[in-house]
FISEKE-30478 format. One line per field, with one value per atom (N, C-alpha, C): y, z negated, x; atom name. Coordinates in nm, 2 decimals, decimal comma. Layout:
c2 <- c(Y;...)
c3 <- c(Z;...)
c1 <- c(X;...)
a <- c(CA;...)
END
This chain:
c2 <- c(-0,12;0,00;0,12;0,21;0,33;0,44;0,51;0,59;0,71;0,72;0,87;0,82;0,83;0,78;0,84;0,80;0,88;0,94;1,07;1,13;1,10;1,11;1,10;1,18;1,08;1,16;1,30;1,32;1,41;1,56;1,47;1,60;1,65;1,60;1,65;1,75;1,79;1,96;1,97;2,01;2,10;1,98;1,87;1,75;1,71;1,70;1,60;1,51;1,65;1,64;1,56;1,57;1,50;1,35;1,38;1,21;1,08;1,20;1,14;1,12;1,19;1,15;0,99;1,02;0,88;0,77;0,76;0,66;0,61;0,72;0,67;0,59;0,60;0,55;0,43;0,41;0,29;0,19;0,25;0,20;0,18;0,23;0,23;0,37;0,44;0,55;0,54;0,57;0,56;0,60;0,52;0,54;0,62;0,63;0,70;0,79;0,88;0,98;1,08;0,93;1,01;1,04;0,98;1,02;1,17;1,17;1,30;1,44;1,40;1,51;1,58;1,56;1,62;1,72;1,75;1,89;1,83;1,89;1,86;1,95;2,04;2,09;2,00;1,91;1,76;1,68;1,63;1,55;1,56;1,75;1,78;1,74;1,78;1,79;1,66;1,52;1,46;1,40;1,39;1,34;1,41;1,51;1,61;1,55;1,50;1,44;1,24;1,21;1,06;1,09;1,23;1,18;1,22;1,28;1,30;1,19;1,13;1,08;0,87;0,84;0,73;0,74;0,85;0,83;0,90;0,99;1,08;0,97;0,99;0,94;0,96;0,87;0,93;0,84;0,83;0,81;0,62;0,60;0,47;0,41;0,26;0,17;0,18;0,19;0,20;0,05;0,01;-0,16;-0,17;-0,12;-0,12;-0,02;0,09;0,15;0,13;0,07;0,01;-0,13;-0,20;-0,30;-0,23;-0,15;-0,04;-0,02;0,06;0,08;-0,02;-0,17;-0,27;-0,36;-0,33;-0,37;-0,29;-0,17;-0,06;-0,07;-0,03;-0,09;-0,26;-0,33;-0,45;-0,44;-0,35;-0,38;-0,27;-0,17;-0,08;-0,18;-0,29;-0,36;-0,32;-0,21;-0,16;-0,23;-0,26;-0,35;-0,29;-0,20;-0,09;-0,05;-0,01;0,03;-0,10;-0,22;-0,33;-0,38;-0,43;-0,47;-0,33;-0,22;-0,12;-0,15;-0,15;-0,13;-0,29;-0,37;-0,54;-0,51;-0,46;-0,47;-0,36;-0,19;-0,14;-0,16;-0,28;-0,34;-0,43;-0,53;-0,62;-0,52;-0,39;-0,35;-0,21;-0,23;-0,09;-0,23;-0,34;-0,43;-0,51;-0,57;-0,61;-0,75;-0,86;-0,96;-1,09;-1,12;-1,23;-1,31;-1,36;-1,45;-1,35;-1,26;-1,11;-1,07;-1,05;-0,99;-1,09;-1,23;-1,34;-1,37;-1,30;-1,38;-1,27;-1,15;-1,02;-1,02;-1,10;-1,09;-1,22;-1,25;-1,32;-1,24;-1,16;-1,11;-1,09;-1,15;-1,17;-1,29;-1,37;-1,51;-1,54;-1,48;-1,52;-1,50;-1,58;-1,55;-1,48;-1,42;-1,37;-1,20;-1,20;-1,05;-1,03;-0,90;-0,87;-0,80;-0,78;-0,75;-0,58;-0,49;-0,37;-0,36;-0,47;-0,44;-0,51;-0,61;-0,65;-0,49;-0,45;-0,34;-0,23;-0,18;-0,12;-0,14;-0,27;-0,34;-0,34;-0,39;-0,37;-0,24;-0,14;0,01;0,03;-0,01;-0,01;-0,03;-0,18;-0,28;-0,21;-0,16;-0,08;0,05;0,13;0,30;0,36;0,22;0,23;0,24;0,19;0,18;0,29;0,33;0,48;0,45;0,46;0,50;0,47;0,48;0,43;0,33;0,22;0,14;0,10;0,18;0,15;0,13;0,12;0,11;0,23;0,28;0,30;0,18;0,08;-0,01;-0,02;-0,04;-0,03;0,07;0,21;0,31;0,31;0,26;0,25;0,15;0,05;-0,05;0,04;0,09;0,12;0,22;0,30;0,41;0,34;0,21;0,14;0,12;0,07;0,08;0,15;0,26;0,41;0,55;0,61;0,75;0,79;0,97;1,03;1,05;1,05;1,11;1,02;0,87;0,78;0,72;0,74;0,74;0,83;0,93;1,04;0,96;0,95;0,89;0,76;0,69;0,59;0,62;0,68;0,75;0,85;0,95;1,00;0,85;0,76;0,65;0,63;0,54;0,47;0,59;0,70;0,81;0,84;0,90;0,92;0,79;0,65;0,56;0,56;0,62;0,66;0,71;0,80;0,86;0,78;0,73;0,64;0,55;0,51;0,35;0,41;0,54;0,59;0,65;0,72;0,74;0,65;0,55;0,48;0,35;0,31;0,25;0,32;0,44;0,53;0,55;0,58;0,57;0,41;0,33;0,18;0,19;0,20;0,28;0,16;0,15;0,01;-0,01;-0,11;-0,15;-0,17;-0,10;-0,12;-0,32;-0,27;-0,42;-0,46;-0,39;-0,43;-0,47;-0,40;-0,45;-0,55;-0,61;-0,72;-0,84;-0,82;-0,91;-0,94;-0,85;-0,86;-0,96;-0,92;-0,97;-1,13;-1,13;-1,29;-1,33;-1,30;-1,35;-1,43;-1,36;-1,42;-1,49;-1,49;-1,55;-1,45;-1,38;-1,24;-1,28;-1,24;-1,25;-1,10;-1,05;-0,89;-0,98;-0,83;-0,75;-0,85;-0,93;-1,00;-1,10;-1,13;-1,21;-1,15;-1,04;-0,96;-0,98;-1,04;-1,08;-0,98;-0,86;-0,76;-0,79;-0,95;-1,01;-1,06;-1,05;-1,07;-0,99;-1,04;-0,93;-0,91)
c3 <- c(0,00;0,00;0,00;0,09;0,07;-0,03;-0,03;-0,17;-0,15;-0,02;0,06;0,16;0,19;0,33;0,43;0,58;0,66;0,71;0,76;0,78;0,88;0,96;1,09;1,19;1,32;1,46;1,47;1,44;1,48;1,42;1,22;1,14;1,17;1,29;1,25;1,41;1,41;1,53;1,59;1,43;1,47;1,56;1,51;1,55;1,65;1,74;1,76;1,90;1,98;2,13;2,09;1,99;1,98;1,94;1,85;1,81;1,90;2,00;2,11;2,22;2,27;2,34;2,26;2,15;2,11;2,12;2,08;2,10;2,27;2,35;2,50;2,53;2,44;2,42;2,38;2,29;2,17;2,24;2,27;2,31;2,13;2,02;1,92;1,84;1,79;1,65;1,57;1,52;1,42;1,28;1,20;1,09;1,01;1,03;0,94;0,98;1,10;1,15;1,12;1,13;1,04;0,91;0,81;0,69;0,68;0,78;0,78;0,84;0,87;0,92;0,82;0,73;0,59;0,59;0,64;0,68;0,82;0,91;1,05;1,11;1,00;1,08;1,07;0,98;0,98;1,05;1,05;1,18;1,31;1,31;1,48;1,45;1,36;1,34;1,40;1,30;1,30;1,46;1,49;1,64;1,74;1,71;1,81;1,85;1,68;1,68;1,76;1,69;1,79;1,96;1,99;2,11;2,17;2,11;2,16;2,14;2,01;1,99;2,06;2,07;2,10;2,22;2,27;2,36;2,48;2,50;2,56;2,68;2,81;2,88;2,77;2,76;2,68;2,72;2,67;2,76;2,72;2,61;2,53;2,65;2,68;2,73;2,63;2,71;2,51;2,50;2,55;2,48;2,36;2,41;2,29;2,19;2,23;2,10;2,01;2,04;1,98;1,87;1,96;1,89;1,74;1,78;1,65;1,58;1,61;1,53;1,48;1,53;1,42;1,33;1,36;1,27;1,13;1,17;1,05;0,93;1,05;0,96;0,87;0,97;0,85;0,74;0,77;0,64;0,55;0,60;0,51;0,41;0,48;0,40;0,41;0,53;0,57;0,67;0,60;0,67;0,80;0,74;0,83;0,97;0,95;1,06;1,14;1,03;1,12;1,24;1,20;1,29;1,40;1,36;1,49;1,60;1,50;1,62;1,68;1,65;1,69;1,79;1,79;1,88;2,01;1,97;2,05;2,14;2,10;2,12;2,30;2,24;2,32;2,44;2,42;2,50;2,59;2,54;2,63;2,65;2,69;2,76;2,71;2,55;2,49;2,53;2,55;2,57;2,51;2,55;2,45;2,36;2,40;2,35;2,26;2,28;2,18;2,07;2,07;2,00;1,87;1,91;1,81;1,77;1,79;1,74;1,67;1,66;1,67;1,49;1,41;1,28;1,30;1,42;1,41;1,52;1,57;1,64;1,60;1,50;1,47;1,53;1,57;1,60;1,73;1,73;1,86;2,00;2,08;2,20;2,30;2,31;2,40;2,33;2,26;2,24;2,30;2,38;2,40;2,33;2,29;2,19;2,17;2,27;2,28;2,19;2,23;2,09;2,02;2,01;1,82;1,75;1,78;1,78;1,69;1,82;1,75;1,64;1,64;1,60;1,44;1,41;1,29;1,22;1,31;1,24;1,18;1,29;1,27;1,11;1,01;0,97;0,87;0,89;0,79;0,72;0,85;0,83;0,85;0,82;0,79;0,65;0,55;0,44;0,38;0,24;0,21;0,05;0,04;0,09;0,25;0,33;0,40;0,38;0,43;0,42;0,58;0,67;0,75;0,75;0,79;0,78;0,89;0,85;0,99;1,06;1,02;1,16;1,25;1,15;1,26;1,35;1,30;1,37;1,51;1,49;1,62;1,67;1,66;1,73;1,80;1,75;1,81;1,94;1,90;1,99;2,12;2,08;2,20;2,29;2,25;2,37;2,40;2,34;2,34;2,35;2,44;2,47;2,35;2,33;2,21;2,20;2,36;2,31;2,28;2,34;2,29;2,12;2,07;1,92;1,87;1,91;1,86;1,86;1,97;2,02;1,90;1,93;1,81;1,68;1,65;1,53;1,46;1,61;1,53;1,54;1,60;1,58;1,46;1,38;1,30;1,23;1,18;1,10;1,13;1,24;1,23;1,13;1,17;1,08;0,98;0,94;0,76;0,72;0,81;0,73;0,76;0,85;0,88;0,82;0,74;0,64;0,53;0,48;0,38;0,31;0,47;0,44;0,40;0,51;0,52;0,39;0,33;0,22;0,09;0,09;-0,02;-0,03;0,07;0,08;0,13;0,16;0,17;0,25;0,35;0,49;0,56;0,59;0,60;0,77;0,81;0,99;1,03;1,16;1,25;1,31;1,32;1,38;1,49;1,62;1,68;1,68;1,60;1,55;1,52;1,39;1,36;1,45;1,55;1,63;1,73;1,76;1,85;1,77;1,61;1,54;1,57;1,52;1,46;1,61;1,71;1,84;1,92;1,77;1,82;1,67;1,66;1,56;1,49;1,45;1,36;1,20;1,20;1,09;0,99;0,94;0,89;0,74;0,69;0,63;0,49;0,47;0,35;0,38;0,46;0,51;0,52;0,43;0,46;0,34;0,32;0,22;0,27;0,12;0,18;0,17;0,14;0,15;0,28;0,41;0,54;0,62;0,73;0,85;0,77)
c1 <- c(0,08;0,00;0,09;0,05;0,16;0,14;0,25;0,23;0,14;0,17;0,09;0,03;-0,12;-0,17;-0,14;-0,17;-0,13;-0,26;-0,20;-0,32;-0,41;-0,57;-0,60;-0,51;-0,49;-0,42;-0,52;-0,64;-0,70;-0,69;-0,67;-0,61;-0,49;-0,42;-0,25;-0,25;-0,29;-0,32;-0,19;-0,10;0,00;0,12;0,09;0,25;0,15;0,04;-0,07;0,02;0,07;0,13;0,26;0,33;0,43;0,41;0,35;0,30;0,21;0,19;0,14;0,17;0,33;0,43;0,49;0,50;0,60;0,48;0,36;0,26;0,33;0,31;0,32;0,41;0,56;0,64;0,64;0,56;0,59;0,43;0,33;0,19;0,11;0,17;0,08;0,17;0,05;0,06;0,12;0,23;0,32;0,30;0,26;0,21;0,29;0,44;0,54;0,51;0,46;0,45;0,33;0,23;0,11;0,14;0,24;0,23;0,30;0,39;0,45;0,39;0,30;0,20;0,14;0,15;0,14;0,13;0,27;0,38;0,47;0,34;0,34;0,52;0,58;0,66;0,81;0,79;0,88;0,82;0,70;0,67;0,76;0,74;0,76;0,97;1,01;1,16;1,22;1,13;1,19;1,18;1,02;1,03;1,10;1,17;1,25;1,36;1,39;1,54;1,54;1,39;1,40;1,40;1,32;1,37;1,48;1,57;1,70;1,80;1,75;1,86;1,83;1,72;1,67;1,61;1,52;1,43;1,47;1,54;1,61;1,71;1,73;1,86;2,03;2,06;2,23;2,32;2,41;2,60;2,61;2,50;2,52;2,35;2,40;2,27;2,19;2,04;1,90;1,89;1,96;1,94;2,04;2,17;2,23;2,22;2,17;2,10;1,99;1,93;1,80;1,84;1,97;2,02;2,10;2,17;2,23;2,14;2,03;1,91;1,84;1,86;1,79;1,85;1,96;2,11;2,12;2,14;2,15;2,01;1,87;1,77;1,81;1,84;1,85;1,91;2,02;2,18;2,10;1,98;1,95;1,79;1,73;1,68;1,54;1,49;1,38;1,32;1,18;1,10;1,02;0,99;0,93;1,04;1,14;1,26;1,26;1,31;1,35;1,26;1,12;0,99;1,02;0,97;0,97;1,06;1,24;1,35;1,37;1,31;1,28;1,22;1,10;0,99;1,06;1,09;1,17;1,28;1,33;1,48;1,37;1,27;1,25;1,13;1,13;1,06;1,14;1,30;1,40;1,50;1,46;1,55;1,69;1,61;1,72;1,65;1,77;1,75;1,66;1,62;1,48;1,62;1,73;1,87;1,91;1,94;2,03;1,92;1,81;1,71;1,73;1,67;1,68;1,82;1,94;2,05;2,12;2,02;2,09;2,18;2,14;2,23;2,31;2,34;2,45;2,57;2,53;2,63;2,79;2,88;2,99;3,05;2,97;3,01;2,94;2,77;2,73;2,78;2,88;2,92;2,82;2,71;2,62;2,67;2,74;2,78;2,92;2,92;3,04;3,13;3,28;3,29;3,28;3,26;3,20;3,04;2,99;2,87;2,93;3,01;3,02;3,11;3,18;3,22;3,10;3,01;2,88;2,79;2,77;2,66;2,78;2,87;2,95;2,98;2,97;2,92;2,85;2,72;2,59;2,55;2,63;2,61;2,68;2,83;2,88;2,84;2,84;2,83;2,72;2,61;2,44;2,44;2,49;2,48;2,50;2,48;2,49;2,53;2,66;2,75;2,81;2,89;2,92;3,06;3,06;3,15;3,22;3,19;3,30;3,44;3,51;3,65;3,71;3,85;3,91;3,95;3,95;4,00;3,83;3,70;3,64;3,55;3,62;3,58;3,69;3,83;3,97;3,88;3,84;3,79;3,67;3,58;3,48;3,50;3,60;3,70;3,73;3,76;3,83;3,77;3,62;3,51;3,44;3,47;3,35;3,43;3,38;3,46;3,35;3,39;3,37;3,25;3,17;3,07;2,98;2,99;2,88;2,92;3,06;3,07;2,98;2,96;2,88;2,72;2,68;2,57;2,52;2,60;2,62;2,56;2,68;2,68;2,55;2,50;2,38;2,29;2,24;2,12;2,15;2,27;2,28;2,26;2,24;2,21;2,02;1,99;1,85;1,81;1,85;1,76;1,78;1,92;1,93;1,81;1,76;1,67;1,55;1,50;1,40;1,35;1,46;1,46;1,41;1,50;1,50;1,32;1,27;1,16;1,05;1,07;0,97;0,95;1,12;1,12;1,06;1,05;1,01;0,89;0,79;0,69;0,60;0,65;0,63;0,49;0,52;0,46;0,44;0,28;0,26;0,28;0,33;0,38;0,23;0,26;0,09;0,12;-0,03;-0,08;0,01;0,03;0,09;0,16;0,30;0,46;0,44;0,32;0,35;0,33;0,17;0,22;0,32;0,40;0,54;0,62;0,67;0,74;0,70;0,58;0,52;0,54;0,54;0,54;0,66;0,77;0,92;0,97;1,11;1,20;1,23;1,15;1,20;1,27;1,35;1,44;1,42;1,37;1,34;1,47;1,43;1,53;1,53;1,43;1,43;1,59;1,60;1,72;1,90;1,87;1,99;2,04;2,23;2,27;2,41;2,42;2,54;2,68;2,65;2,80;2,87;2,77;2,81;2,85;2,90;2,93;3,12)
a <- c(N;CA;C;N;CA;C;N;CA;C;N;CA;C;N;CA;C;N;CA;C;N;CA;C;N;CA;C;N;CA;C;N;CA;C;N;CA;C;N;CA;C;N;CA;C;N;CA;C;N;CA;C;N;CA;C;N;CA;C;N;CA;C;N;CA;C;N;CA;C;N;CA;C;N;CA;C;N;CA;C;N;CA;C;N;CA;C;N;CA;C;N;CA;C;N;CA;C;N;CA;C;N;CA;C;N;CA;C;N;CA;C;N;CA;C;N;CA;C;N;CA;C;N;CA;C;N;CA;C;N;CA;C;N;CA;C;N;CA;C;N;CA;C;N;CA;C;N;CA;C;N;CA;C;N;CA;C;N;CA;C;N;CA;C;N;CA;C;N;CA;C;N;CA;C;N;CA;C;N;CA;C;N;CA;C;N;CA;C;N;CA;C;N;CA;C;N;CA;C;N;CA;C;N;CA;C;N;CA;C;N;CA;C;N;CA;C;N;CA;C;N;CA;C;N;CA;C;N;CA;C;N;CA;C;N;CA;C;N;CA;C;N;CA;C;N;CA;C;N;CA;C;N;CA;C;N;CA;C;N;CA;C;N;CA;C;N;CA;C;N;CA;C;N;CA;C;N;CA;C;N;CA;C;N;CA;C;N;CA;C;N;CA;C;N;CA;C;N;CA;C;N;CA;C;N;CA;C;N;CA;C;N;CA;C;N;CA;C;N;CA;C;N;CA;C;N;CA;C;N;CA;C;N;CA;C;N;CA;C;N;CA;C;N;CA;C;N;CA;C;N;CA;C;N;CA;C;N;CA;C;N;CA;C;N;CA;C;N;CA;C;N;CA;C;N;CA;C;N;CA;C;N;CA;C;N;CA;C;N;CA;C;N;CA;C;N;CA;C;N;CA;C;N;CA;C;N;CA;C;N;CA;C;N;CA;C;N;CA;C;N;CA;C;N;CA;C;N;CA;C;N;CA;C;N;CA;C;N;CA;C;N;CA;C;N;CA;C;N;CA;C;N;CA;C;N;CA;C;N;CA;C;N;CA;C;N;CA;C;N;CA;C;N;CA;C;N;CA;C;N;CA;C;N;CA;C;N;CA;C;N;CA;C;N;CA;C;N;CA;C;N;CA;C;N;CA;C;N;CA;C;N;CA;C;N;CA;C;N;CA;C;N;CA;C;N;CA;C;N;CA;C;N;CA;C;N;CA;C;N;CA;C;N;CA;C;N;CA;C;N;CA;C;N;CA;C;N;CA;C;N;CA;C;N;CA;C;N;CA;C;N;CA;C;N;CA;C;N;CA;C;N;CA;C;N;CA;C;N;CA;C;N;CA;C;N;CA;C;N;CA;C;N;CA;C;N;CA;C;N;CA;C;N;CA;C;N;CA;C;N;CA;C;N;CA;C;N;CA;C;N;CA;C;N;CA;C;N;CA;C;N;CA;C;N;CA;C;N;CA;C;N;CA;C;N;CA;C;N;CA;C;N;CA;C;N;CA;C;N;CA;C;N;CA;C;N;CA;C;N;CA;C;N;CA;C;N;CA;C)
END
């Protein structure tokens, strides 16, 4: 049950056009969104920032961004992020073999090491504190010019805040996501032990 409901799409005027570009995106209403309509001028902030930083063309493939974004949700333990960026992942052309194997990517050979690379940031310098390493920020350097580090770097950050929100308010997942999830081998965040990777 969430702590704040979300509000009707019809009460939120001021975010309405925004939250209904990302529906177009997603094909369902984003409940975190409604909750944030509250104070529609974070609504509008934060969707500003998903579509630049996710939904926007940028220098990184959106398959592998979406894969960063459900990695970080995992290691951040957010149920809500994880299902979304699962379902996002298998609908901006992450593989049906990669989606399901996606917290094995250290060992899974279907990864190249340019995403084990990512995906280990993701996994690190999602956490908060951050626990990356310099060796695997040089690693990540090695397959990424500056600006898709950057790129990188803001996703696994928007979902800092993503997780953060949506764990805090315990923001219930729309129907949809869950049928996408239940439709595959979903592994969510109950499955995350921060002794790996």
């Amino acid at each position: 049950m969430p702590h704040i409901p979300p509000v009707d799409l019809s009460s939120s005027e001021q975010a309405k056009a925004d939250i209904e570009w990302l529906a177009s995106a997603t094909g369902f209403v984003a409940h975190s969104m409604l909750t944030l309509s509250h104070r529609p001028e974070i609504a509008k902030a934060v969707l500003g920032l998903i579509r630049a930083v996710v939904r926007s063309p940028g220098t990184v493939d959106p398959a592998l961004r979406w894969m960063v974004a459900h990695v970080t949700s995992l290691a951040n333990g957010c149920q809500y992020c994880s299902a979304h960026t699962f379902k996002n992942g298998g609908d901006n052309g992450v593989p049906e073999d990669k989606l399901e194997a996606l917290w094995e990517f250290e060992t899974n050979p279907i990864f190249s090491e340019a995403e084990r690379a990512a995906l280990r940031v993701a996994m690190t310098g999602g956490q908060c504190p951050s626990y990356a390493t310099p060796e695997d920020m040089a690693i990540l350097r090695e397959h990424f010019s500056p600006e898709q580090v950057v790129e990188i770097g803001a996703v696994i950050s928007l979902f800092g805040f993503n997780n953060r929100w949506n764990a805090l308010m315990e923001t219930d997942i729309e129907d949809s996501v869950i049928s996408f999830t239940k439709s595959r081998n979903y592994r969510g965040p109950e499955s995350f032990d921060k002794g790996q990777g």
